[in-house]
PDB file with one MODEL, atoms N, CA, C and O in Angstrom:
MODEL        1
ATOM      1  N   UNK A   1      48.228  14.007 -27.051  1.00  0.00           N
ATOM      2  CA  UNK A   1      48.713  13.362 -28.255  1.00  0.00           C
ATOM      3  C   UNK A   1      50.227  13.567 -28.365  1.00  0.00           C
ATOM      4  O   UNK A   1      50.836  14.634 -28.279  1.00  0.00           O
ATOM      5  N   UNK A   2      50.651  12.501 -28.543  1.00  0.00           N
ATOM      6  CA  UNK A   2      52.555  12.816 -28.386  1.00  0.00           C
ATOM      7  C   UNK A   2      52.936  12.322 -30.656  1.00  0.00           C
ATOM      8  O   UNK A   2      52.595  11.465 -31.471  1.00  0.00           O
ATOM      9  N   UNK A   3      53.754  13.513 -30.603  1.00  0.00           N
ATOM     10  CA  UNK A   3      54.213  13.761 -32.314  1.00  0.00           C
ATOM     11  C   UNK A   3      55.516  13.408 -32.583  1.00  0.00           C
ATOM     12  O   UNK A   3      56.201  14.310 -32.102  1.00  0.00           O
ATOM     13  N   UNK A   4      56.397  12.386 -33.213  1.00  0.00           N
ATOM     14  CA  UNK A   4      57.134  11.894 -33.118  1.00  0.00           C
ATOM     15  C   UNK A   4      57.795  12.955 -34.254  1.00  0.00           C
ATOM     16  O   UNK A   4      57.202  13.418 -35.228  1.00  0.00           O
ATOM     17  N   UNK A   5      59.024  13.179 -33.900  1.00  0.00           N
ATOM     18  CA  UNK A   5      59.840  14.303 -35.049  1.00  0.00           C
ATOM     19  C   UNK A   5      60.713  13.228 -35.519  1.00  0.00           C
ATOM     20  O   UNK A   5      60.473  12.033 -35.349  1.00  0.00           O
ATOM     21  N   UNK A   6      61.958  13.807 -36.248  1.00  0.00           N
ATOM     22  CA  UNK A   6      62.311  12.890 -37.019  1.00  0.00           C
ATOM     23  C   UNK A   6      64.142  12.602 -36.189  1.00  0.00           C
ATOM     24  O   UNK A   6      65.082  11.968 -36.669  1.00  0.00           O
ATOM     25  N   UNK A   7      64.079  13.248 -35.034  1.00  0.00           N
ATOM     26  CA  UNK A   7      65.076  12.519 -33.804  1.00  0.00           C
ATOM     27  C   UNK A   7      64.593  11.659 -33.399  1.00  0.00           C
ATOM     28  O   UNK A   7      63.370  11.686 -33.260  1.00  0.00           O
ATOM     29  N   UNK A   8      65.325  10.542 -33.038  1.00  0.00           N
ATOM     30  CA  UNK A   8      64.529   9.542 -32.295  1.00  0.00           C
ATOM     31  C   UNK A   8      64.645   9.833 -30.458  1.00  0.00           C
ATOM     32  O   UNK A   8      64.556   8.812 -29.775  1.00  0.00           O
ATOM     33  N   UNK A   9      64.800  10.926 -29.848  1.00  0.00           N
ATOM     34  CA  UNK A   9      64.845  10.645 -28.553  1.00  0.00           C
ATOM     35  C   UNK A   9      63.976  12.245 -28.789  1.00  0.00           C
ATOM     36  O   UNK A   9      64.008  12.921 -27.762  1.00  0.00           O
ATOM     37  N   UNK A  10      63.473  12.692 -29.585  1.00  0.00           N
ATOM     38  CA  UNK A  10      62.909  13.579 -29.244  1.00  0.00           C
ATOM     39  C   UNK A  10      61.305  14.001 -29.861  1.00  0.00           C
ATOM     40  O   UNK A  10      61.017  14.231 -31.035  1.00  0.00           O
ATOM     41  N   UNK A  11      60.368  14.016 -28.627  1.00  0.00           N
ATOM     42  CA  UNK A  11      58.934  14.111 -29.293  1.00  0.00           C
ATOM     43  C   UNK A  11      58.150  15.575 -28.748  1.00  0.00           C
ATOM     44  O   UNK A  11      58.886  16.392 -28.195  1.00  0.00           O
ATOM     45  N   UNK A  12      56.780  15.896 -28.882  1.00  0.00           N
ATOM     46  CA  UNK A  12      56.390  16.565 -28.687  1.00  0.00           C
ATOM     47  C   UNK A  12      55.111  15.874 -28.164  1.00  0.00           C
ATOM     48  O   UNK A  12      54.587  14.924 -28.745  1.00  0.00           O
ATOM     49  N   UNK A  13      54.500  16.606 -26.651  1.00  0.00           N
ATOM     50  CA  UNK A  13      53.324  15.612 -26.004  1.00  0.00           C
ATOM     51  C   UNK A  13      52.580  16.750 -26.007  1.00  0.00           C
ATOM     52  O   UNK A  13      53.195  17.811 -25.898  1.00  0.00           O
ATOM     53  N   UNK A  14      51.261  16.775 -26.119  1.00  0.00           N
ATOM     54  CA  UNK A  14      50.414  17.806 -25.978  1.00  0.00           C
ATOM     55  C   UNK A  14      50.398  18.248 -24.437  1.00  0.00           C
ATOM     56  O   UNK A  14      50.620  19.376 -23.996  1.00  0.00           O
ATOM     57  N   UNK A  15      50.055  16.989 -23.672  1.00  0.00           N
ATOM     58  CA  UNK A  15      50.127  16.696 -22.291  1.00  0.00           C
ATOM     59  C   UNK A  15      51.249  17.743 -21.529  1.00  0.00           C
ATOM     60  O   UNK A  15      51.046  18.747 -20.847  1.00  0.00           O
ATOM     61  N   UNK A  16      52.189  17.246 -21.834  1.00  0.00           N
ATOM     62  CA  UNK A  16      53.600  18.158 -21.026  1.00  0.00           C
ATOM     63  C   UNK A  16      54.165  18.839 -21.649  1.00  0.00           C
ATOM     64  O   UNK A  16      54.542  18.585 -22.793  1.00  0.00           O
ATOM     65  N   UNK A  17      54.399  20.092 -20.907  1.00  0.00           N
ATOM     66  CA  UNK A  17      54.703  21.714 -21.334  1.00  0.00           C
ATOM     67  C   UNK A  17      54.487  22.256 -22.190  1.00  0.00           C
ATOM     68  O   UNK A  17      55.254  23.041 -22.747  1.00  0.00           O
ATOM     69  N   UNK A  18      53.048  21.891 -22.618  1.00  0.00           N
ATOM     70  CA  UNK A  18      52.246  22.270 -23.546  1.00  0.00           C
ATOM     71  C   UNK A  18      52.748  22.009 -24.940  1.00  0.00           C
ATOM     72  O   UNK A  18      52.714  22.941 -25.745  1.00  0.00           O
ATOM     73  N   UNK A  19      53.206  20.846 -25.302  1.00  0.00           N
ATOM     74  CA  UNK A  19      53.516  20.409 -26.383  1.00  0.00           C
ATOM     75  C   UNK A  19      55.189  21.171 -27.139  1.00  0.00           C
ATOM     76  O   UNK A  19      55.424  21.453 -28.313  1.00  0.00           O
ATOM     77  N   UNK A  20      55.936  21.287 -26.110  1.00  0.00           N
ATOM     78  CA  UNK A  20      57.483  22.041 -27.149  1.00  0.00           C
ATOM     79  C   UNK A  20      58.273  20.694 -26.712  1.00  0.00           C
ATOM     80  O   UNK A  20      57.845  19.878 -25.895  1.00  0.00           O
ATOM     81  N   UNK A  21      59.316  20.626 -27.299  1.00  0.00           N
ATOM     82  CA  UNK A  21      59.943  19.493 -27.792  1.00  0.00           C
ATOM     83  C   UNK A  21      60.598  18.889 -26.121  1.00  0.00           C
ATOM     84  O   UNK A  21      61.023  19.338 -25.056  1.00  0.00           O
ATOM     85  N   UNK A  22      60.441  18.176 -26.498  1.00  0.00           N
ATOM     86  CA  UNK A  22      61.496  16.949 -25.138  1.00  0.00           C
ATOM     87  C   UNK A  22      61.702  15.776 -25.584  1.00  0.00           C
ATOM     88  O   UNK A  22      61.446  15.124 -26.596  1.00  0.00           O
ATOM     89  N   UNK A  23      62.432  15.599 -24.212  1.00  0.00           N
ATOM     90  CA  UNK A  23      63.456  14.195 -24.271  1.00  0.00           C
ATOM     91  C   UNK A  23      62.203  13.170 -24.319  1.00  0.00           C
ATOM     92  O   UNK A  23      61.212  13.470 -23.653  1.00  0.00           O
ATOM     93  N   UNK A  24      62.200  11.852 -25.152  1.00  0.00           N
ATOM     94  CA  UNK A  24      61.569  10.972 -25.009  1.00  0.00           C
ATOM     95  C   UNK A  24      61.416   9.737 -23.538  1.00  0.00           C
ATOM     96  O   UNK A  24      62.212   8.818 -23.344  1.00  0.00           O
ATOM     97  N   UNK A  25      60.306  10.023 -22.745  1.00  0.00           N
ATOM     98  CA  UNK A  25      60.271   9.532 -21.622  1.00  0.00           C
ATOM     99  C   UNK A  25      60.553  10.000 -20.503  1.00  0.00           C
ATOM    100  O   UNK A  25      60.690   9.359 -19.461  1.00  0.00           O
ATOM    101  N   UNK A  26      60.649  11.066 -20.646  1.00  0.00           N
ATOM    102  CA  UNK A  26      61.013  12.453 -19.537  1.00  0.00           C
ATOM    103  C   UNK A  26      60.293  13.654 -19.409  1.00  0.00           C
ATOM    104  O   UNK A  26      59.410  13.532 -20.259  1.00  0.00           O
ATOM    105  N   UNK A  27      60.128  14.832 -18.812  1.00  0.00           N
ATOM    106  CA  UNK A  27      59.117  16.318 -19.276  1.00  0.00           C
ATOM    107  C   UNK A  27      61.104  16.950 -19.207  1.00  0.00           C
ATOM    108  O   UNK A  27      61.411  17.776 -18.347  1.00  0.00           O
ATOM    109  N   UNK A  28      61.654  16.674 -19.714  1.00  0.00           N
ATOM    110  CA  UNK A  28      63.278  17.346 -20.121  1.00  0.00           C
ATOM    111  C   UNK A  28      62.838  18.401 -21.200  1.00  0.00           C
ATOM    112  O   UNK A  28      63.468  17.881 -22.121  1.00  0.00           O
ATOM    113  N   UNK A  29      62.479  19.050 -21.552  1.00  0.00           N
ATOM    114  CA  UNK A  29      62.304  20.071 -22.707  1.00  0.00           C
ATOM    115  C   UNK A  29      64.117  20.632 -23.164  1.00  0.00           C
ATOM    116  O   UNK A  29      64.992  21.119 -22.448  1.00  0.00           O
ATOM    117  N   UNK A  30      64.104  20.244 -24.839  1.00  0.00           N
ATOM    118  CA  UNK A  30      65.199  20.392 -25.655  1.00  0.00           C
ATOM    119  C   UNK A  30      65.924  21.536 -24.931  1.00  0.00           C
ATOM    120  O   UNK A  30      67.113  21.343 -24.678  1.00  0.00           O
ATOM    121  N   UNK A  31      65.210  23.034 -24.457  1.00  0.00           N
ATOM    122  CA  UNK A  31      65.303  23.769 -24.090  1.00  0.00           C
ATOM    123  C   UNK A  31      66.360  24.249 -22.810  1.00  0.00           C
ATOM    124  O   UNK A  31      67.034  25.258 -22.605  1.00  0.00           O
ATOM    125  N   UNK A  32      66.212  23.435 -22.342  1.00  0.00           N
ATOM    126  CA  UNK A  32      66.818  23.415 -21.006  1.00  0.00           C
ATOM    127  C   UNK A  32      68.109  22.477 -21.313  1.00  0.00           C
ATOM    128  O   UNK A  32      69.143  22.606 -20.657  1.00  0.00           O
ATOM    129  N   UNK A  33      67.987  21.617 -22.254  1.00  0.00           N
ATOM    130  CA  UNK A  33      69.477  20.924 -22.947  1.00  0.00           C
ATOM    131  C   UNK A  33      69.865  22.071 -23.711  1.00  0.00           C
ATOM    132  O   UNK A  33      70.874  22.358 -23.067  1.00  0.00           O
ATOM    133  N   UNK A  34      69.812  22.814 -24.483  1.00  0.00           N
ATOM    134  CA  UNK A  34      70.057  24.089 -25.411  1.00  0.00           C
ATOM    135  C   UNK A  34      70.260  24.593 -24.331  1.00  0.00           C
ATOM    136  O   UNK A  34      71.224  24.023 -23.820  1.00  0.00           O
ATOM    137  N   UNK A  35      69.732  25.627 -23.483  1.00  0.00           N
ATOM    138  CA  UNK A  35      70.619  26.647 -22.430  1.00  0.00           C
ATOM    139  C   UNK A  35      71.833  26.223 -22.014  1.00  0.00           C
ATOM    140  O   UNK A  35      72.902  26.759 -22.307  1.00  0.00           O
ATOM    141  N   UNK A  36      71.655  25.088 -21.206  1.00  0.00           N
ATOM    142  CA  UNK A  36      73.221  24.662 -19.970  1.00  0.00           C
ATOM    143  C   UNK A  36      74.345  24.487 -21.512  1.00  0.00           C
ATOM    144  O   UNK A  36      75.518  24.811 -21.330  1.00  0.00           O
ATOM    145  N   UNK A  37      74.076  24.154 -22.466  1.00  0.00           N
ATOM    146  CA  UNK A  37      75.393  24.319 -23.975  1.00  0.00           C
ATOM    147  C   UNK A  37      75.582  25.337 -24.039  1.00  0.00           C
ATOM    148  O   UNK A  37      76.744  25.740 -23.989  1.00  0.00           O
ATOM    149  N   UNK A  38      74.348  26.342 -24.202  1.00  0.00           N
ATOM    150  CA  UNK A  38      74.899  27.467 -24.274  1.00  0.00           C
ATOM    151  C   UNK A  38      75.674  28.760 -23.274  1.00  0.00           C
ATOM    152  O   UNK A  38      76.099  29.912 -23.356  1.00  0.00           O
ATOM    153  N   UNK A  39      75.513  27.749 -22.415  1.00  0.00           N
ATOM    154  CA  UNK A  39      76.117  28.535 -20.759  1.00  0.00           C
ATOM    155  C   UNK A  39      77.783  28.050 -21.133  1.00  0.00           C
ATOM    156  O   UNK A  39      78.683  28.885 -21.042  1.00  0.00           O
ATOM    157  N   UNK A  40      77.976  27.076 -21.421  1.00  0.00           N
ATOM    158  CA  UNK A  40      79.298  26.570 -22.235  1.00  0.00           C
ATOM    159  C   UNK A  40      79.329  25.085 -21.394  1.00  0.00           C
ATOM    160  O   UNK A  40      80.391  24.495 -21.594  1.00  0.00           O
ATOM    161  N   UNK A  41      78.680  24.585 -20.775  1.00  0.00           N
ATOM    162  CA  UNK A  41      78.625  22.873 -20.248  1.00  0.00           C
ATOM    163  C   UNK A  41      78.587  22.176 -21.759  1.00  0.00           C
ATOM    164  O   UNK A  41      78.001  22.684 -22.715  1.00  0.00           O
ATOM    165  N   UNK A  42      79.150  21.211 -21.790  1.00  0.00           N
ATOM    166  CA  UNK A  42      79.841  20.268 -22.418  1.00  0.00           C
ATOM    167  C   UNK A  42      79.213  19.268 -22.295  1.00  0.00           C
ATOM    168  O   UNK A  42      79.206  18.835 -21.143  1.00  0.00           O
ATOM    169  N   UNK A  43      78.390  18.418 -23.384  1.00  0.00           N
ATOM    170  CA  UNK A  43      77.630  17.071 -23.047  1.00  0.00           C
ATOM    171  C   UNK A  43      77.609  15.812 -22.041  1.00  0.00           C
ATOM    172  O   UNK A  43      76.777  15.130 -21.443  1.00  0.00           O
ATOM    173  N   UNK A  44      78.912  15.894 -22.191  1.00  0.00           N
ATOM    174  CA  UNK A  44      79.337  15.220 -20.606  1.00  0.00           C
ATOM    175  C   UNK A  44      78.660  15.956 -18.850  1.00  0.00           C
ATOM    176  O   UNK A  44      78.426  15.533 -17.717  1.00  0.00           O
ATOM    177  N   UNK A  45      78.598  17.095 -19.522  1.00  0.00           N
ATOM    178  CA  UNK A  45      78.500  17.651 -17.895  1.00  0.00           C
ATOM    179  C   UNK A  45      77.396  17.754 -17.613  1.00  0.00           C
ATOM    180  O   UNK A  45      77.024  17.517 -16.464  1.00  0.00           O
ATOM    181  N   UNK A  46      76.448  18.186 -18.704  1.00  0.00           N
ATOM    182  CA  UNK A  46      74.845  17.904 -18.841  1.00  0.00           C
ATOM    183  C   UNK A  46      74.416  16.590 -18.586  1.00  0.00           C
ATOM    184  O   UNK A  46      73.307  16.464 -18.069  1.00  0.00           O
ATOM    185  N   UNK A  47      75.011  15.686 -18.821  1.00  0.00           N
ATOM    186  CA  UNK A  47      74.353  14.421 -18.325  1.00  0.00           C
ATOM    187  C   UNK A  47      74.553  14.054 -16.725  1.00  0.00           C
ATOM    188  O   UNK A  47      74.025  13.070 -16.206  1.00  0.00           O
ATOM    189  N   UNK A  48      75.481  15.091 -15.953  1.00  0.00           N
ATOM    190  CA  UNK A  48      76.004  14.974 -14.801  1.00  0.00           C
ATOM    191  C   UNK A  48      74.792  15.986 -14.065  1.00  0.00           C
ATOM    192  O   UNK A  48      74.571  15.770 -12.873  1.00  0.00           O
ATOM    193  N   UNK A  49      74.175  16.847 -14.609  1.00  0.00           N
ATOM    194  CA  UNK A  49      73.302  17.664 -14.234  1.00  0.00           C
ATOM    195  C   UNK A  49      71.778  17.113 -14.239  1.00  0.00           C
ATOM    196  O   UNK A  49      71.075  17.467 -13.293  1.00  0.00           O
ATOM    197  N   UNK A  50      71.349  16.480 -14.986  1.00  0.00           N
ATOM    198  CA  UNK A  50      70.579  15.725 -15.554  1.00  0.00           C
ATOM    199  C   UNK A  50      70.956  13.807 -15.734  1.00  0.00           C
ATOM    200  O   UNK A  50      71.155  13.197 -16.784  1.00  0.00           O
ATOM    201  N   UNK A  51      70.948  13.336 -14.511  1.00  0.00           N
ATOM    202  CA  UNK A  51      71.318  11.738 -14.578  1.00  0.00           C
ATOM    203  C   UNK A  51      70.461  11.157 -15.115  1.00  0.00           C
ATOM    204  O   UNK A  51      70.807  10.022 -15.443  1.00  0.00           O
ATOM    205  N   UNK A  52      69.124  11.508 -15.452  1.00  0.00           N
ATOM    206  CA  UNK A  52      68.101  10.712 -15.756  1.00  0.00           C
ATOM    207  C   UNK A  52      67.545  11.052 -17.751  1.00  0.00           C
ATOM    208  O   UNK A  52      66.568  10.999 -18.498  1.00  0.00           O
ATOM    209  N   UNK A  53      69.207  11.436 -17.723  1.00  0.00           N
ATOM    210  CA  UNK A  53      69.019  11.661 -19.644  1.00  0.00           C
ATOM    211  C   UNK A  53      70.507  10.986 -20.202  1.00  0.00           C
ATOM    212  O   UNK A  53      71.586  11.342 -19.728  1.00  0.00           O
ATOM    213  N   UNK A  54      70.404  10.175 -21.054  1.00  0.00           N
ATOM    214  CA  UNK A  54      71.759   9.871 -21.793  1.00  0.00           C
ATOM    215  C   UNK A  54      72.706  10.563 -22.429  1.00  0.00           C
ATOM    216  O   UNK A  54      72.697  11.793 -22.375  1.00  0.00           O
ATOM    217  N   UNK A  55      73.362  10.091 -22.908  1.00  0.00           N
ATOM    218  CA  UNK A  55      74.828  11.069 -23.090  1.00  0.00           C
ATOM    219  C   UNK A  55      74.026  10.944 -25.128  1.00  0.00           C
ATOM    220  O   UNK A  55      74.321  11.882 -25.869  1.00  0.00           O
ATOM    221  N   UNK A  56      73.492  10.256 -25.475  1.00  0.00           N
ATOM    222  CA  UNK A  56      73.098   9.972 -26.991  1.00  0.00           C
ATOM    223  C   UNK A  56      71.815  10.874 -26.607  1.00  0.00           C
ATOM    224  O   UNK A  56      71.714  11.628 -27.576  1.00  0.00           O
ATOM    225  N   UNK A  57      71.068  11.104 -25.950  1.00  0.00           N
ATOM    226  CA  UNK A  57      69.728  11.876 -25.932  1.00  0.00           C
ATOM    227  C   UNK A  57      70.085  13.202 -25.574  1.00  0.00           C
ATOM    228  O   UNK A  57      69.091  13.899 -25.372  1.00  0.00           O
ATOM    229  N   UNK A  58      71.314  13.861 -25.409  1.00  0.00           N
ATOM    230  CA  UNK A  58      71.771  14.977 -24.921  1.00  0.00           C
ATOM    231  C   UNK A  58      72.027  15.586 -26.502  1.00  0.00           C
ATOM    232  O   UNK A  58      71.595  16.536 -27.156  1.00  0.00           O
ATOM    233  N   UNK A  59      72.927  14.538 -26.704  1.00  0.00           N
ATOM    234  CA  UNK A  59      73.764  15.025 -28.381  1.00  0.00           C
ATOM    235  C   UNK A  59      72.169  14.802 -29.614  1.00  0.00           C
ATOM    236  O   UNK A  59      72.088  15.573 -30.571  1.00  0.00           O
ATOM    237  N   UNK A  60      71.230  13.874 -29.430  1.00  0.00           N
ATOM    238  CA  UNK A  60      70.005  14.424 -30.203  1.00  0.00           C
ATOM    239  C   UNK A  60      69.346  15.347 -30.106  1.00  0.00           C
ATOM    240  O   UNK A  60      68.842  15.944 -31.058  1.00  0.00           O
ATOM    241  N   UNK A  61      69.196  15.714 -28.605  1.00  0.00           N
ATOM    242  CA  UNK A  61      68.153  17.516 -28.480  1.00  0.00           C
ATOM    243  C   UNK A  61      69.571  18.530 -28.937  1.00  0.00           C
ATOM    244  O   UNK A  61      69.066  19.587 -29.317  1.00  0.00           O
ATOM    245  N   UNK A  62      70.923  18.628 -29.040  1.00  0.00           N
ATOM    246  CA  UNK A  62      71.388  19.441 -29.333  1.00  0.00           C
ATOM    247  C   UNK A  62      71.596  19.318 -30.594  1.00  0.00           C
ATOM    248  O   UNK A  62      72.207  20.335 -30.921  1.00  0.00           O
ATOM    249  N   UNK A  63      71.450  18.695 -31.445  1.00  0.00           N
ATOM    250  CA  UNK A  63      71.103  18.032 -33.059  1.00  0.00           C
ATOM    251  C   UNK A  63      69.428  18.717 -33.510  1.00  0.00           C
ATOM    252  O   UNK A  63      69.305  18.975 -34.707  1.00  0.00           O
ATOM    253  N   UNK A  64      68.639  18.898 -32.928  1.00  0.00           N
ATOM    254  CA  UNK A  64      67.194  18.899 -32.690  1.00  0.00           C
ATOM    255  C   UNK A  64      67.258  20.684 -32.699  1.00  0.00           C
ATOM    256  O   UNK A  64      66.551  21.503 -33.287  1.00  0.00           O
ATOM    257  N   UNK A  65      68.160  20.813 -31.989  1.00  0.00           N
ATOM    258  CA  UNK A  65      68.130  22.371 -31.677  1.00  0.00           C
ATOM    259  C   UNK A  65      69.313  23.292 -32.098  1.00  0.00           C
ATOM    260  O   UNK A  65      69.529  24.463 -31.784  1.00  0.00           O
ATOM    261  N   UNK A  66      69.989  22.483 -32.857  1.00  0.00           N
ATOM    262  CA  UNK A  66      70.761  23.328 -34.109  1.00  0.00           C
ATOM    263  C   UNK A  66      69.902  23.046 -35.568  1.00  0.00           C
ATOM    264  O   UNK A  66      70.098  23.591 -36.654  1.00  0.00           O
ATOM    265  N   UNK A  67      69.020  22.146 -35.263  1.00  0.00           N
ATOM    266  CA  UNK A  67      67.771  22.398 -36.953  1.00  0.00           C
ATOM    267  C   UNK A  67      66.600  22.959 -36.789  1.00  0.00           C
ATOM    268  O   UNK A  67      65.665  22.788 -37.573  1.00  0.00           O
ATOM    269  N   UNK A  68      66.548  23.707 -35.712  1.00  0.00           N
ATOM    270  CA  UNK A  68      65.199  24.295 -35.015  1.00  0.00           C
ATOM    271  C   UNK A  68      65.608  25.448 -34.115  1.00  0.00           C
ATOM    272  O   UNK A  68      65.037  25.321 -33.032  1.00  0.00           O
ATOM    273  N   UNK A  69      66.326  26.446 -34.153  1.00  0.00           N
ATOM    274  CA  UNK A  69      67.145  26.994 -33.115  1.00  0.00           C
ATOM    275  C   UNK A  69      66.054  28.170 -32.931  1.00  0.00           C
ATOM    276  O   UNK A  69      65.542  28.548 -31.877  1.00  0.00           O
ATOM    277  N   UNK A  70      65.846  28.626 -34.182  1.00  0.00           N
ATOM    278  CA  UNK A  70      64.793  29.819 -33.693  1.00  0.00           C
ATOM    279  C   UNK A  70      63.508  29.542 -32.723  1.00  0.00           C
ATOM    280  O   UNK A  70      63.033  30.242 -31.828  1.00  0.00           O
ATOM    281  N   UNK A  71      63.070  28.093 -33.297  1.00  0.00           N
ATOM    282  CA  UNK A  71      62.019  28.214 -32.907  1.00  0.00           C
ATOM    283  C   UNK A  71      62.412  27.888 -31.050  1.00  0.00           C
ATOM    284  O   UNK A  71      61.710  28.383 -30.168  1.00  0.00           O
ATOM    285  N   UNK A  72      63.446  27.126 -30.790  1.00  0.00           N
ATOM    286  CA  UNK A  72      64.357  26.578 -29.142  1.00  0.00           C
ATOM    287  C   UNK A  72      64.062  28.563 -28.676  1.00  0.00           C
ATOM    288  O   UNK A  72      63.445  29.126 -27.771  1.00  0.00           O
ATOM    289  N   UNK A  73      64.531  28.840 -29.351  1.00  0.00           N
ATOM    290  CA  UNK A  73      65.494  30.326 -28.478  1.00  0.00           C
ATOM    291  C   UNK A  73      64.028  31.186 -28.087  1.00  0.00           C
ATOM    292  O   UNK A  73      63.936  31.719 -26.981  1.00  0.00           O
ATOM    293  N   UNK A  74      63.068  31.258 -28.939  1.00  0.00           N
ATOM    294  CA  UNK A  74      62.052  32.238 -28.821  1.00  0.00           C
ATOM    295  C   UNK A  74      61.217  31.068 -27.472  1.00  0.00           C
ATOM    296  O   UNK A  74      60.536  31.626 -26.611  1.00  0.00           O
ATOM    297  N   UNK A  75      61.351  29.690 -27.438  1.00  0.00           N
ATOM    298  CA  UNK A  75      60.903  29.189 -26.435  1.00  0.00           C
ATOM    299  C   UNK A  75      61.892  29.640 -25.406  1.00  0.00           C
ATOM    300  O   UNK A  75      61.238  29.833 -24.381  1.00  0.00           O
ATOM    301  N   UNK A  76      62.955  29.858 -25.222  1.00  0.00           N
ATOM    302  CA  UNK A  76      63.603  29.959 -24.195  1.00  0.00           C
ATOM    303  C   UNK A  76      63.252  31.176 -23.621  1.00  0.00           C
ATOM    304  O   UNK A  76      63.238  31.338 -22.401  1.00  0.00           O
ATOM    305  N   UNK A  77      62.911  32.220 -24.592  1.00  0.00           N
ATOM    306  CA  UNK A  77      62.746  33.228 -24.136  1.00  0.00           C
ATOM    307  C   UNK A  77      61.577  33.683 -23.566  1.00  0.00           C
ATOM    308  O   UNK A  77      61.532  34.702 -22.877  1.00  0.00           O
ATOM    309  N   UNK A  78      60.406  32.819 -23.874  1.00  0.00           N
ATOM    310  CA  UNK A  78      58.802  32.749 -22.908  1.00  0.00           C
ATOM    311  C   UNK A  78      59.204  32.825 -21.906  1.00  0.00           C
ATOM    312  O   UNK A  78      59.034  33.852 -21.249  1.00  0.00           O
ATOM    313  N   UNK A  79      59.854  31.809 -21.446  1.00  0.00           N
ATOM    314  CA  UNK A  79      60.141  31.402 -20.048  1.00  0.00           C
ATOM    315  C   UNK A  79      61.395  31.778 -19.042  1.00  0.00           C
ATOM    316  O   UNK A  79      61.770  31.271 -17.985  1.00  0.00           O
ATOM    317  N   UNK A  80      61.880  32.885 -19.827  1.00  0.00           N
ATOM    318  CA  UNK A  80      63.055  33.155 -19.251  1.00  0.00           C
ATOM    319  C   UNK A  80      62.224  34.545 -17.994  1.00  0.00           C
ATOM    320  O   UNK A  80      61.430  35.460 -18.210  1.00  0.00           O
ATOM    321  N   UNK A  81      62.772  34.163 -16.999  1.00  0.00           N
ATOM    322  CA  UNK A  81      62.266  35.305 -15.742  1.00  0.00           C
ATOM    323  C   UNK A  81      62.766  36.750 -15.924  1.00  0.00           C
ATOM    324  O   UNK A  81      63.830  37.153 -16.393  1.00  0.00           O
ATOM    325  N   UNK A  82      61.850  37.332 -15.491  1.00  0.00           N
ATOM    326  CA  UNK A  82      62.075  38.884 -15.578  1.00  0.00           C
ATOM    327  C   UNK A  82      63.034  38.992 -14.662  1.00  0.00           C
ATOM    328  O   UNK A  82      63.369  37.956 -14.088  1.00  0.00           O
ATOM    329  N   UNK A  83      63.780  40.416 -14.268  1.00  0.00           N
ATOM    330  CA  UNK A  83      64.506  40.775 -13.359  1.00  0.00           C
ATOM    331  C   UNK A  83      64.067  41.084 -12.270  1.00  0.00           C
ATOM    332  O   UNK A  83      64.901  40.933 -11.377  1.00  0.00           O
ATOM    333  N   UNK A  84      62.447  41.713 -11.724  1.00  0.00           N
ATOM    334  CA  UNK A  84      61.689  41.388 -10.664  1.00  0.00           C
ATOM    335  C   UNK A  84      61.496  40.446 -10.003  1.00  0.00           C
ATOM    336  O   UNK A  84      61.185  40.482  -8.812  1.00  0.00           O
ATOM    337  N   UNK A  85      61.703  39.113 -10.906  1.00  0.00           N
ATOM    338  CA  UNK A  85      61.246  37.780 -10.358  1.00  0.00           C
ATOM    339  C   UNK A  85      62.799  37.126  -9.584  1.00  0.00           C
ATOM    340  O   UNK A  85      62.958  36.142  -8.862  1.00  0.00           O
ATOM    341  N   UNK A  86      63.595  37.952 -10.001  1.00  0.00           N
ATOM    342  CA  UNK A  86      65.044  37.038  -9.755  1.00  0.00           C
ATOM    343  C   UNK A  86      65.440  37.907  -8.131  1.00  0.00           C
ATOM    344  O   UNK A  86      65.169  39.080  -7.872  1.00  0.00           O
ATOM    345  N   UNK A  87      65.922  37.221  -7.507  1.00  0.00           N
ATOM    346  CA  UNK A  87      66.424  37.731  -6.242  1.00  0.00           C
ATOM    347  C   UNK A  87      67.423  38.153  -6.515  1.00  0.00           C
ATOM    348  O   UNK A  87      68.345  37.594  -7.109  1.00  0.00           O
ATOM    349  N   UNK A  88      67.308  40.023  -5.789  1.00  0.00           N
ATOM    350  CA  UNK A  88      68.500  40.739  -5.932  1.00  0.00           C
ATOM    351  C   UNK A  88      70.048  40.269  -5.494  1.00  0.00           C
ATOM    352  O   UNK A  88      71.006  40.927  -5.900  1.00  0.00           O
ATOM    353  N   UNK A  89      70.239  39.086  -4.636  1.00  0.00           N
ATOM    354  CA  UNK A  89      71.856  39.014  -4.700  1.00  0.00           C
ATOM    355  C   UNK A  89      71.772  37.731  -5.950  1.00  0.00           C
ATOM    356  O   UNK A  89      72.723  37.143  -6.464  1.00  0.00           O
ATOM    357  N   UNK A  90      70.711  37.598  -6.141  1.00  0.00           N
ATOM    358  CA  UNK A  90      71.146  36.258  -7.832  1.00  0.00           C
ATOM    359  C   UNK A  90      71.293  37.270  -9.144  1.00  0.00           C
ATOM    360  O   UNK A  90      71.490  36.889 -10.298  1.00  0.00           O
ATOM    361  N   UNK A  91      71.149  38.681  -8.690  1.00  0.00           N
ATOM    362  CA  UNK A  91      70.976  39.400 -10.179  1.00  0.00           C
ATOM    363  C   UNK A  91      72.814  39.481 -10.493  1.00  0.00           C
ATOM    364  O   UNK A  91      73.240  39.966 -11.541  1.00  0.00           O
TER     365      UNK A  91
ENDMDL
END
C-alpha cells in the first residue's frame, strides 16, 4: 500500500524498505537524501550522485526531512553499520 504525505515527490510504500519515506517512483529513501546534505553536498551535487532524482525532488525530501528530522535520523541510525562491519582501512 503506498501513503501519499503531504510533499508531492514524497510517499511511503509498504512494499519498499519497509514503508520509510522515498522519492516518488524510485526505492531513493529521504534518508540517504538527508545524509549526503548532511555530509555537506549541496543539492546540485546530490543530483550528480543520484541522476535518476531531480533537482525539485532533492529540495522536497530535504523539506520532508527538516519537518520530520527525528523521525529521518533515528532511521538513519537503524541502518547505519557497525564498526565490525566496515573495513579496517575505510574506518
Amino acid at each position: 500500500m503506498t501513503t501519499a504525505t503531504q510533499h508531492p515527490h514524497i510517499v511511503r510504500t509498504d512494499e519498499i524498505l519497509q514503508g520509510v519515506p522515498i522519492i516518488t517512483g524510485t526505492r531513493t529513501p529521504v534518508r540517504a537524501i538527508a545524509e549526503l546534505w548532511k555530509f555537506g553536498l549541496a543539492p546540485e551535487e546530490i543530483v550528480v550522485r543520484f541522476p535518476h532524482v531531480t533537482l525539485g525532488q532533492v529540495f522536497d525530501a530535504l523539506s520532508y526531512y527538516q519537518e520530520h528530522r527525528d523521525v529521518i535520523d533515528a532511521d538513519i541510525q537503524r541502518n547505519r553499520l557497525s564498526d565490525d562491519q566496515i573495513h579496517p582501512r575505510l574506518r
